[in-house]
C-alpha positions as protocol buffer text, in pm:
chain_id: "A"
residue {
  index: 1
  type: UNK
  ca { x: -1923 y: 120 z: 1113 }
}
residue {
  index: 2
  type: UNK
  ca { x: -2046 y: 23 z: 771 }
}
residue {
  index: 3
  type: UNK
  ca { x: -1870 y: -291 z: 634 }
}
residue {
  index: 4
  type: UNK
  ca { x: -1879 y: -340 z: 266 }
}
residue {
  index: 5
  type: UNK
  ca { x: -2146 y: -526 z: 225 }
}
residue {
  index: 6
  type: UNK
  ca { x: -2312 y: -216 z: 352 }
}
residue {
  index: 7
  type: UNK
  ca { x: -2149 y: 1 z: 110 }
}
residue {
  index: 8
  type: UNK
  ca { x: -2269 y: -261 z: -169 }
}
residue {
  index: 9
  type: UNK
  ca { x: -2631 y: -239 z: -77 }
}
residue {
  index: 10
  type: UNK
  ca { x: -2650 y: 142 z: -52 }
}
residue {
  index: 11
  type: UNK
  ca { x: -2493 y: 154 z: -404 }
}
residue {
  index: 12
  type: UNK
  ca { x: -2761 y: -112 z: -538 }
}
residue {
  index: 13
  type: UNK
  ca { x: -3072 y: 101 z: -403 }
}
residue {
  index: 14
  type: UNK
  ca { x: -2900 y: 398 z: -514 }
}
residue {
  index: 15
  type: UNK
  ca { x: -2929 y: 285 z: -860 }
}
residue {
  index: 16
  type: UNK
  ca { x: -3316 y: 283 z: -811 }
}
residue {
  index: 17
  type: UNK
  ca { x: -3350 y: 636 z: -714 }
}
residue {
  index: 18
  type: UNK
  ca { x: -3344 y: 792 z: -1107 }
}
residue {
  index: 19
  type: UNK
  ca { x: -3431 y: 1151 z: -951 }
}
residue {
  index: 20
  type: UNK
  ca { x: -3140 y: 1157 z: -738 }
}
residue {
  index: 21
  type: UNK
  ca { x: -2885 y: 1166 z: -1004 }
}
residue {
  index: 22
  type: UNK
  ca { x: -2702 y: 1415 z: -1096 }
}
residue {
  index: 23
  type: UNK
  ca { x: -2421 y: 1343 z: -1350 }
}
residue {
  index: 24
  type: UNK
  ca { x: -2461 y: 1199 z: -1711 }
}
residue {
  index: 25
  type: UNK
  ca { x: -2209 y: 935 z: -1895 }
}
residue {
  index: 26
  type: UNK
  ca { x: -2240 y: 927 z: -2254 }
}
residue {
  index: 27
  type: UNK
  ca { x: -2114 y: 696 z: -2536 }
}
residue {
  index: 28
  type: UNK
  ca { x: -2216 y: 702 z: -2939 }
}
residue {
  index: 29
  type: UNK
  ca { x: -2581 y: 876 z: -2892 }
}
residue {
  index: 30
  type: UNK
  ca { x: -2616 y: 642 z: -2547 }
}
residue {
  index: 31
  type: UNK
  ca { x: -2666 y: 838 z: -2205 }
}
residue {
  index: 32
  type: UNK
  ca { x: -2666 y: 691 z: -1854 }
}
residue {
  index: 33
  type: UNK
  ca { x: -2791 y: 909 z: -1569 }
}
residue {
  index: 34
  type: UNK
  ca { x: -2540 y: 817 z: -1298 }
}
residue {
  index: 35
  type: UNK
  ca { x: -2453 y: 996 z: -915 }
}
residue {
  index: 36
  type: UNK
  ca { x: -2139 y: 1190 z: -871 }
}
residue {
  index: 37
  type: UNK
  ca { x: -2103 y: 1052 z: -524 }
}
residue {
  index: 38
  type: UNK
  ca { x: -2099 y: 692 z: -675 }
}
residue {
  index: 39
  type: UNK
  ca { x: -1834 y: 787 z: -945 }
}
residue {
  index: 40
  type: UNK
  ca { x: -1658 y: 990 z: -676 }
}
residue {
  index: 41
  type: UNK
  ca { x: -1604 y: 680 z: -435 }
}
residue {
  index: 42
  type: UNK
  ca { x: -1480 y: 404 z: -734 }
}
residue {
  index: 43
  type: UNK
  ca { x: -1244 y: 682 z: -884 }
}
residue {
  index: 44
  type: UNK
  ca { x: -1011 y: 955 z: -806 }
}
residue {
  index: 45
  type: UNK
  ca { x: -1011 y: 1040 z: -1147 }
}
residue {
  index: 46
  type: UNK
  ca { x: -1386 y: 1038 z: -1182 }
}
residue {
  index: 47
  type: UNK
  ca { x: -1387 y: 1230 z: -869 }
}
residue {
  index: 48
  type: UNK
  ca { x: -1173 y: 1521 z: -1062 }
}
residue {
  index: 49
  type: UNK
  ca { x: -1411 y: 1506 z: -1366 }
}
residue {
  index: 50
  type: UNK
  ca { x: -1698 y: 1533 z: -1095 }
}
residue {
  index: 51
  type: UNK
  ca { x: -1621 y: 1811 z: -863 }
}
residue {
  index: 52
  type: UNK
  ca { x: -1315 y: 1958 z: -1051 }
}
residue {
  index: 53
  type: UNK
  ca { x: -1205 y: 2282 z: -1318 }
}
residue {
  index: 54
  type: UNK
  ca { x: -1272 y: 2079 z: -1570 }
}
residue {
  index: 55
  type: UNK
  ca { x: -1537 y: 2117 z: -1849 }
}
residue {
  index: 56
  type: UNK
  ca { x: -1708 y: 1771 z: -1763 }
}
residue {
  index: 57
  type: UNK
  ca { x: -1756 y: 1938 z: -1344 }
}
residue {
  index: 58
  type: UNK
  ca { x: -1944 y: 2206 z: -1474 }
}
residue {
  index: 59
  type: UNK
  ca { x: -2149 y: 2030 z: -1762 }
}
residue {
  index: 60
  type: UNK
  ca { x: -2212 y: 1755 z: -1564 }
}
residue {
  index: 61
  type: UNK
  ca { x: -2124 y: 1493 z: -1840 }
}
residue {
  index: 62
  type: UNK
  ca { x: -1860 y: 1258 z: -1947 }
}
residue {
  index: 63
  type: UNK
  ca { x: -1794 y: 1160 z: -2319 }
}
residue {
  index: 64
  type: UNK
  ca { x: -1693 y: 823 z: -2330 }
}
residue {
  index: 65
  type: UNK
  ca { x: -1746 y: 776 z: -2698 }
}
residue {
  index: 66
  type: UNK
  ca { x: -1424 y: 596 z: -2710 }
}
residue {
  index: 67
  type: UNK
  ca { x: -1602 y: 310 z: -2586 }
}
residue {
  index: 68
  type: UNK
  ca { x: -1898 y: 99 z: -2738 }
}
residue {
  index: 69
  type: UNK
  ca { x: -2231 y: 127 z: -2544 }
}
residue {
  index: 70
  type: UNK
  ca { x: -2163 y: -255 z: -2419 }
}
residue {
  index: 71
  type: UNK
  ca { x: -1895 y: -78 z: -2216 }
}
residue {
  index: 72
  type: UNK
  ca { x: -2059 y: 149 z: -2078 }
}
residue {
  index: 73
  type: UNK
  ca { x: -2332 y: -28 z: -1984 }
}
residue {
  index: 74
  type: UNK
  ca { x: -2132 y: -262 z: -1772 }
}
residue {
  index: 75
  type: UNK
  ca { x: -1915 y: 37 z: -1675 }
}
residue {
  index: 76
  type: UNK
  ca { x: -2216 y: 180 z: -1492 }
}
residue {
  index: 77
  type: UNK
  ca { x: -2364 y: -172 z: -1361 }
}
residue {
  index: 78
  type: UNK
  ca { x: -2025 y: -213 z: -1221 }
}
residue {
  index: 79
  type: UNK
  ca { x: -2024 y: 104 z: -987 }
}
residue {
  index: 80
  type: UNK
  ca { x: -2345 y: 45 z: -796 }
}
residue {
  index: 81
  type: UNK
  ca { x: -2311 y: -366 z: -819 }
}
residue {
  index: 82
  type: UNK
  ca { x: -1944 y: -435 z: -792 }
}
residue {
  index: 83
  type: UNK
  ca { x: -2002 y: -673 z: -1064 }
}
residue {
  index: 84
  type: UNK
  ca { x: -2089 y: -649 z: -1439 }
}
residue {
  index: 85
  type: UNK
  ca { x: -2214 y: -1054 z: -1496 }
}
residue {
  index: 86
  type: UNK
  ca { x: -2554 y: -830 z: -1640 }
}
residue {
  index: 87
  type: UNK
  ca { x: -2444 y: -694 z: -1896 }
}
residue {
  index: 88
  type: UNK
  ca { x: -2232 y: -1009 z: -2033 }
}
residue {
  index: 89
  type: UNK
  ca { x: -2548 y: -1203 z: -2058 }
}
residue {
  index: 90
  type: UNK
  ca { x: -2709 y: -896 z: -2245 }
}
residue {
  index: 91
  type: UNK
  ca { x: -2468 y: -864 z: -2477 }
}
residue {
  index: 92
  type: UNK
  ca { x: -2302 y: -1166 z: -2520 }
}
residue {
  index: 93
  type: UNK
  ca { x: -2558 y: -1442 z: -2477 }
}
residue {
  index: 94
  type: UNK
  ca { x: -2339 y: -1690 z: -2663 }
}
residue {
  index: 95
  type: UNK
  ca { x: -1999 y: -1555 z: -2567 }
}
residue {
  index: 96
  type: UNK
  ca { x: -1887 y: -1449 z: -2918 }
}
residue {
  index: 97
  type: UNK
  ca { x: -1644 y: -1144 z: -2844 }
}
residue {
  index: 98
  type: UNK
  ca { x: -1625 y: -1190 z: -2473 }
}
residue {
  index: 99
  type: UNK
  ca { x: -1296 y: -1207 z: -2473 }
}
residue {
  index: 100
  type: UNK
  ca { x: -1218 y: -870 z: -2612 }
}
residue {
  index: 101
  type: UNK
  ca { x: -1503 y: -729 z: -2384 }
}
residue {
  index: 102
  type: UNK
  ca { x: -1318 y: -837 z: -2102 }
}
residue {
  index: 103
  type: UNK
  ca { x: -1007 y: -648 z: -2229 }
}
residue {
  index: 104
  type: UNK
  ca { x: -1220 y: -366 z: -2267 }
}
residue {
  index: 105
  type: UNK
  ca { x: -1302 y: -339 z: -1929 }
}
residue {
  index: 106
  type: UNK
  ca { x: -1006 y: -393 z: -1800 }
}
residue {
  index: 107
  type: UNK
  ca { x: -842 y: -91 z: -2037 }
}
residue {
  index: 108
  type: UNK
  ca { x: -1112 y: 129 z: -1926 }
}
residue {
  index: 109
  type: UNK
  ca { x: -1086 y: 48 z: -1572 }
}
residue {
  index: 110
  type: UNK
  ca { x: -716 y: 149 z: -1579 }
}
residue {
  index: 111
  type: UNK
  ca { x: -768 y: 495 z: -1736 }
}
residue {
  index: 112
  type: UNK
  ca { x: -997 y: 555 z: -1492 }
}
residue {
  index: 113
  type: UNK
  ca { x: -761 y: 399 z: -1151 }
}
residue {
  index: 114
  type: UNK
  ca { x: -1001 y: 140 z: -1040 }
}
residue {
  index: 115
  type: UNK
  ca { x: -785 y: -133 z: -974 }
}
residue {
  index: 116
  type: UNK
  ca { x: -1100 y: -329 z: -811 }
}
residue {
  index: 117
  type: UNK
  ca { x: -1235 y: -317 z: -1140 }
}
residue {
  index: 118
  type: UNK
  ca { x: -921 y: -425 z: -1331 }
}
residue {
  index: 119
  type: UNK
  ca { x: -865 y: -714 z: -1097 }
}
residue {
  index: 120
  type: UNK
  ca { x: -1233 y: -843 z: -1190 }
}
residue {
  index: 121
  type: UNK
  ca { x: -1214 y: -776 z: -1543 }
}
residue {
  index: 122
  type: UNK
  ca { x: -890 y: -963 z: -1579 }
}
residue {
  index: 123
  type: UNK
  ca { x: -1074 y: -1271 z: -1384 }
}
residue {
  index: 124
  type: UNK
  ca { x: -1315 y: -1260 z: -1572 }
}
residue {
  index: 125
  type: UNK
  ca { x: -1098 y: -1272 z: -1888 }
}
residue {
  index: 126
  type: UNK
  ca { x: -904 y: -1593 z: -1768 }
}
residue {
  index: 127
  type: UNK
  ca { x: -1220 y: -1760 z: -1696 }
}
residue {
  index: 128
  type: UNK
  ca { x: -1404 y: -1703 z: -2085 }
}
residue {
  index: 129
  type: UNK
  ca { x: -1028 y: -1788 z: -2207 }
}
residue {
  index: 130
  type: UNK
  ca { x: -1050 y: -2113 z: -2038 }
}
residue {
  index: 131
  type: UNK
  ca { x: -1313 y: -2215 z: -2280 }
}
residue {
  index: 132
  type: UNK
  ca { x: -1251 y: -2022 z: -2599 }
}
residue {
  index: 133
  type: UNK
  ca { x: -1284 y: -2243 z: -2925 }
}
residue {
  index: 134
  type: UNK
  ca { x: -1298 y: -1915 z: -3159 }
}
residue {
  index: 135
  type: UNK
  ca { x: -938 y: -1826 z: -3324 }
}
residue {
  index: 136
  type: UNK
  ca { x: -1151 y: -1522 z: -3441 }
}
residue {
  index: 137
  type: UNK
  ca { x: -1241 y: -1423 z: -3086 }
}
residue {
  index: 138
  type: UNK
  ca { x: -879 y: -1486 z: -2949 }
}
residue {
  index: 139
  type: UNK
  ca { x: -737 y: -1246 z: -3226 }
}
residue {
  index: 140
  type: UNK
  ca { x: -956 y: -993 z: -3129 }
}
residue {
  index: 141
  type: UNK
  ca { x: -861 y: -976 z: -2753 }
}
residue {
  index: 142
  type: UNK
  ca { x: -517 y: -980 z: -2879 }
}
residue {
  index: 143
  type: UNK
  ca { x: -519 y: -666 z: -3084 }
}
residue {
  index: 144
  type: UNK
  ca { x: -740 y: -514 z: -2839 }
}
residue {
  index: 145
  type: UNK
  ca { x: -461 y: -563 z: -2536 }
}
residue {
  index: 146
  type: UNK
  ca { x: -136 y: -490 z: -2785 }
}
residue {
  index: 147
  type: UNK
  ca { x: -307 y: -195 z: -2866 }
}
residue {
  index: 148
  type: UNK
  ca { x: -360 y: -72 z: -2498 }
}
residue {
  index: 149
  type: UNK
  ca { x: -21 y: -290 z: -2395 }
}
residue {
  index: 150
  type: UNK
  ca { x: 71 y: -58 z: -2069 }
}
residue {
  index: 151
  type: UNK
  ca { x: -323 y: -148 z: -1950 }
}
residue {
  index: 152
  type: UNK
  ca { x: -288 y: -508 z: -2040 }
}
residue {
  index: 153
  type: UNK
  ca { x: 0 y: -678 z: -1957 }
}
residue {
  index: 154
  type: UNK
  ca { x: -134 y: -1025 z: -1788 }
}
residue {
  index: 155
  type: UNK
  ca { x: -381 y: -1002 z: -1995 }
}
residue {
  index: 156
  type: UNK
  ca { x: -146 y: -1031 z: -2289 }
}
residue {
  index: 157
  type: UNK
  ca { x: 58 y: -1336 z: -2080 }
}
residue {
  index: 158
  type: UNK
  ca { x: -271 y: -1544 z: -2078 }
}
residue {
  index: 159
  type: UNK
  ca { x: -316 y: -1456 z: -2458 }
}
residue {
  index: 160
  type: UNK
  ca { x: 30 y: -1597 z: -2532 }
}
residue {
  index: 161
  type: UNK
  ca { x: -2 y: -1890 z: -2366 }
}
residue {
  index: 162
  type: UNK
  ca { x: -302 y: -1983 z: -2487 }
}
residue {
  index: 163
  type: UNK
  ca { x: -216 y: -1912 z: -2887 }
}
residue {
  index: 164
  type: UNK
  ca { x: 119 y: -2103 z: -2824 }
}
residue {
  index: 165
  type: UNK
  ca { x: -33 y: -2417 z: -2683 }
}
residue {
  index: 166
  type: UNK
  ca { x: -419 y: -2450 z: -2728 }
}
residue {
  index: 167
  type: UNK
  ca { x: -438 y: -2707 z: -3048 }
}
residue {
  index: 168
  type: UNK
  ca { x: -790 y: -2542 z: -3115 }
}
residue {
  index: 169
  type: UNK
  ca { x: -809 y: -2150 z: -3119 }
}
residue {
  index: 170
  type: UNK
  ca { x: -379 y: -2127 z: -3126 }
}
residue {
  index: 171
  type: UNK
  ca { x: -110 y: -2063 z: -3422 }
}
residue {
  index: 172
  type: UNK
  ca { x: -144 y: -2428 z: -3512 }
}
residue {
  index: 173
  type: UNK
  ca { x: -535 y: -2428 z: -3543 }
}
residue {
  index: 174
  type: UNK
  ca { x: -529 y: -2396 z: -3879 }
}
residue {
  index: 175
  type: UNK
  ca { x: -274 y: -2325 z: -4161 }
}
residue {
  index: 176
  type: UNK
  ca { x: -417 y: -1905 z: -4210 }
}
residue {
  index: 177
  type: UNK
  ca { x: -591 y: -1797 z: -3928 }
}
residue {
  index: 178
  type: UNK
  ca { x: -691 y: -1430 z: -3789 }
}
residue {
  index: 179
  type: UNK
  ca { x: -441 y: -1445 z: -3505 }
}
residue {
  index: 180
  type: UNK
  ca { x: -140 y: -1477 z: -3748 }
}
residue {
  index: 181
  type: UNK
  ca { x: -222 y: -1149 z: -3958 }
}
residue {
  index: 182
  type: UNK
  ca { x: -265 y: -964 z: -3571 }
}
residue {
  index: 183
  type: UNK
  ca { x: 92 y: -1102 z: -3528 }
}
residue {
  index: 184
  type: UNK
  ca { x: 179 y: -954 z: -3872 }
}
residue {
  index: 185
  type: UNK
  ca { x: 34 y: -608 z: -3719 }
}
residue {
  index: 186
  type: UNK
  ca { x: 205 y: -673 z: -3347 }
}
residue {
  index: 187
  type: UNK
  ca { x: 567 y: -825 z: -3391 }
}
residue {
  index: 188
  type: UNK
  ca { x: 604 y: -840 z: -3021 }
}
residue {
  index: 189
  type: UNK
  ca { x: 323 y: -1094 z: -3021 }
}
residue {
  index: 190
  type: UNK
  ca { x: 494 y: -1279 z: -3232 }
}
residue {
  index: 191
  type: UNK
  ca { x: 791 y: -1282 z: -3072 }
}
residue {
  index: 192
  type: UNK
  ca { x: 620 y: -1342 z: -2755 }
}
residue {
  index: 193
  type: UNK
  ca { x: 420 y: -1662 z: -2897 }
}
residue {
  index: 194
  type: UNK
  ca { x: 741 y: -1825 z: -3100 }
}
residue {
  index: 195
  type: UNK
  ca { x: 931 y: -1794 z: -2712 }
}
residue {
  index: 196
  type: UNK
  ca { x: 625 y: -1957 z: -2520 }
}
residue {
  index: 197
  type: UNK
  ca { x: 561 y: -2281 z: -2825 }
}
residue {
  index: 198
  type: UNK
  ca { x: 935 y: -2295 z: -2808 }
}
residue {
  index: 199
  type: UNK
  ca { x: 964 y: -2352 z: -2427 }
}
residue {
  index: 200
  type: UNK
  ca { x: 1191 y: -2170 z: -2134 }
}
residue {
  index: 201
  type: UNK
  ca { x: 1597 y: -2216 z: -2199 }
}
residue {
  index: 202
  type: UNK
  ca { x: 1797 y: -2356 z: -1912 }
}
residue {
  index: 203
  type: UNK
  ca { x: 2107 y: -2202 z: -1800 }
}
residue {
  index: 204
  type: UNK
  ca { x: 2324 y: -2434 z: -1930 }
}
residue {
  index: 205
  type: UNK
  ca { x: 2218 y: -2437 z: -2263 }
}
residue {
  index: 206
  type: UNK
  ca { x: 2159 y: -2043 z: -2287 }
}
residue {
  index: 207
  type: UNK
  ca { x: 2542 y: -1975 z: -2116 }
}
residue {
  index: 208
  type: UNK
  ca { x: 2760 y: -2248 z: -2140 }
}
residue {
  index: 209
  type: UNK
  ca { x: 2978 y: -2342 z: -2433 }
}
residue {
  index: 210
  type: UNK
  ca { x: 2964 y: -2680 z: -2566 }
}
residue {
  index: 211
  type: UNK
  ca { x: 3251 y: -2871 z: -2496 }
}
residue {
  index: 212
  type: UNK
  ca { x: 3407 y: -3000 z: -2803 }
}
residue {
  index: 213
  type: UNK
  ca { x: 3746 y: -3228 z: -2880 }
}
residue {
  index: 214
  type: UNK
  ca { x: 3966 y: -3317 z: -3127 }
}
residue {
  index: 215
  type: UNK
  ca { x: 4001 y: -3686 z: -3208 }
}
residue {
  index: 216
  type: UNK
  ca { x: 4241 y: -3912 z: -3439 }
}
residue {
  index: 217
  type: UNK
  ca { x: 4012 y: -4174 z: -3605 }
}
residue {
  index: 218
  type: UNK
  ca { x: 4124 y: -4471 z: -3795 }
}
residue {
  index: 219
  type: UNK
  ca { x: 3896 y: -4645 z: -4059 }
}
residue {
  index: 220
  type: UNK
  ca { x: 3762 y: -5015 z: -3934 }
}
residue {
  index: 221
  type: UNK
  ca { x: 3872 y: -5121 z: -4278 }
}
residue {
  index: 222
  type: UNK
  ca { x: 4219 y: -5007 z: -4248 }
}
residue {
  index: 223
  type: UNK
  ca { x: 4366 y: -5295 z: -4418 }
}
residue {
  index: 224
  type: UNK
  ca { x: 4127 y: -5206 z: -4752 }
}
residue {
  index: 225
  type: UNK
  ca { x: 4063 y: -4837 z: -4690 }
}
residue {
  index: 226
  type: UNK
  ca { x: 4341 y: -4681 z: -4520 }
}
residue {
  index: 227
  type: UNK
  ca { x: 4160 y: -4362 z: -4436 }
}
residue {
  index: 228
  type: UNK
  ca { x: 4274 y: -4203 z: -4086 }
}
residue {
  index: 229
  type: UNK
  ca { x: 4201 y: -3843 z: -4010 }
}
residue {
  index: 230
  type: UNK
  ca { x: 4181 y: -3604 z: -3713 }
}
residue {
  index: 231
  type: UNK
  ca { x: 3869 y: -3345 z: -3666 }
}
residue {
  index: 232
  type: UNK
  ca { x: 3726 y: -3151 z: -3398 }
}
residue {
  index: 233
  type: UNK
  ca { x: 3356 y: -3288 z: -3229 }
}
residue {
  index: 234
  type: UNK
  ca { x: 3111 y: -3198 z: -2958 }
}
residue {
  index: 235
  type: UNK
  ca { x: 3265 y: -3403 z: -2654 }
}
residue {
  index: 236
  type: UNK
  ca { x: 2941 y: -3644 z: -2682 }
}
residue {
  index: 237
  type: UNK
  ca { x: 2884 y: -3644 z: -3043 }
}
residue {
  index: 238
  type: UNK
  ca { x: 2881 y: -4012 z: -3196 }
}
residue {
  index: 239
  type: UNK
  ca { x: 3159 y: -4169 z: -3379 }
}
residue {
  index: 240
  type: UNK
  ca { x: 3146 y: -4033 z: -3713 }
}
residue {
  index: 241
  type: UNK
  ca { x: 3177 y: -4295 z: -4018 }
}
residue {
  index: 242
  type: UNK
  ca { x: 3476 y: -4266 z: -4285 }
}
residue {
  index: 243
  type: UNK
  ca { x: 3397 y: -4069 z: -4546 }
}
residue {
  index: 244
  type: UNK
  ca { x: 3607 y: -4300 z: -4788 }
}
residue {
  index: 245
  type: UNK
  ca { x: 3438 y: -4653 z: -4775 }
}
residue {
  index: 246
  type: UNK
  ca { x: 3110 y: -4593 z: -4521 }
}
residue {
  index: 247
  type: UNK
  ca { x: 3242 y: -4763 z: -4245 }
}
residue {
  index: 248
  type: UNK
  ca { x: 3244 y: -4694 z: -3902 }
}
residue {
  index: 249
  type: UNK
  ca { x: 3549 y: -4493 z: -3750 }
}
residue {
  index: 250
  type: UNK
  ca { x: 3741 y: -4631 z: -3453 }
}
residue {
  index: 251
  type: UNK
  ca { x: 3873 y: -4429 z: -3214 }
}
residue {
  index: 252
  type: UNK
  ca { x: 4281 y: -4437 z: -3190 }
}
residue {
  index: 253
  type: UNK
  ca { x: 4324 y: -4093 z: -3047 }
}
residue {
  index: 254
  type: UNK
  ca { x: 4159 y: -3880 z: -2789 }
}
residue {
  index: 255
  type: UNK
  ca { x: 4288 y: -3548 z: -2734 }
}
residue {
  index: 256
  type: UNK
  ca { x: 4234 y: -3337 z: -2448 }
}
residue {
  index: 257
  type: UNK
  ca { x: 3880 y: -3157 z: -2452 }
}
residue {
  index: 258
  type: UNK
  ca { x: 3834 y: -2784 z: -2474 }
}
């Protein structure tokens, strides 16, 4: 039985064989001359637009013009390589705009059900992420997974948690940055960000209701002053000083907290 290592190096020689394909992907005036049976075995969907009624079956070709060329480049290197590292050093040789490739491929590999795919392009995105120093590049990613949000959603958790901590590429890099207009553009992100700097809430201080009591002071300087009055405090809140003469209250009085 073939394990899938097997499987990997049929794929990889398949590539080789030009005159054996038989299906053509397509993306702003770029063509790739792929096999149906490759596309078939990554995708049920691709399978459909293979072998299917649909317009793409019977003209053999699949517009993917949604997508830059990059994409599809690494789309295709993917399916016979399990792996698009390739095409990253082809088109990103110094990383700038990595990050939103990565969210690229993971979008695309979700329209298309190739969860493989997904799982390696979101890796891949937590790795470059690790290392980002651009705000510019960060923003970028981030409007690219809001605006695919049902394809993206750890991807989004990583990008939150790096622009509410990171002191170099987050919210507090600089006093304007990129990221805050895509926050303008994606209140969620926002929202998201402001909850992550702020930290989690604990139980008690989400649900419970401060306990407060009302207490009879007495001015230390009675004997000048004379000031005595009664108000309700937070059960640990200091003693207050008179507003009369400055001093410090003293406590004659503790009521019953509630």
């Amino acid at each position: 039985m073939a394990t899938d290592a097997d499987k990997m190096a049929f794929f990889a020689r398949l590539h080789e064989f030009d005159e054996l394909c038989d299906f053509t992907l397509i993306s702003r005036g770029a063509q790739c001359k792929v096999h149906r049976l490759v596309l078939s075995a990554h995708s049920k969907v691709l399978e459909k637009a293979c072998a299917g009624g649909f317009a793409e079956a019977s003209q053999r070709t699949l517009d993917l013009s949604e997508y830059e060329s990059d994409i599809l480049d690494a789309f295709v290197e993917y399916m016979y390589y399990w792996d698009y590292d390739s095409s990253v050093e082809k088109h990103y040789p110094a990383e700038e705009g990595v990050l939103e490739f990565h969210v690229q491929m993971c979008v695309i590999a979700d329209k298309y059900d190739m969860q493989p795919l997904k799982v390696l392009a979101i890796e891949k995105f937590k790795a470059a992420l690790d290392s980002a120093r651009s705000v510019d590049d960060l923003a970028d990613a981030a409007r690219c997974a809001y605006d695919a949000s049902l394809a993206t959603e750890e991807i989004r958790e990583e990008i939150v948690k790096k622009a509410a901590k990171d002191p170099f590429v987050g919210v507090n890099a600089a006093p304007k940055t990129t990221l805050e207009d895509v926050m303008m553009e994606y209140p969620e992100l926002a929202v998201a960000i402001a909850k992550a700097a702020c930290g989690p809430v604990s139980p008690a201080t989400s649900t419970s209701k401060p306990e407060t009591r009302w207490t009879l002071y007495e001015c230390q300087a009675a004997a000048r002053c004379g000031y005595t009055g009664r108000q309700r405090v937070f059960a640990d809140y200091p003693v207050p000083n008179c507003p009369r003469c400055g001093r410090l209250f003293a406590v004659v009085d503790k009521a019953e907290s509630s």
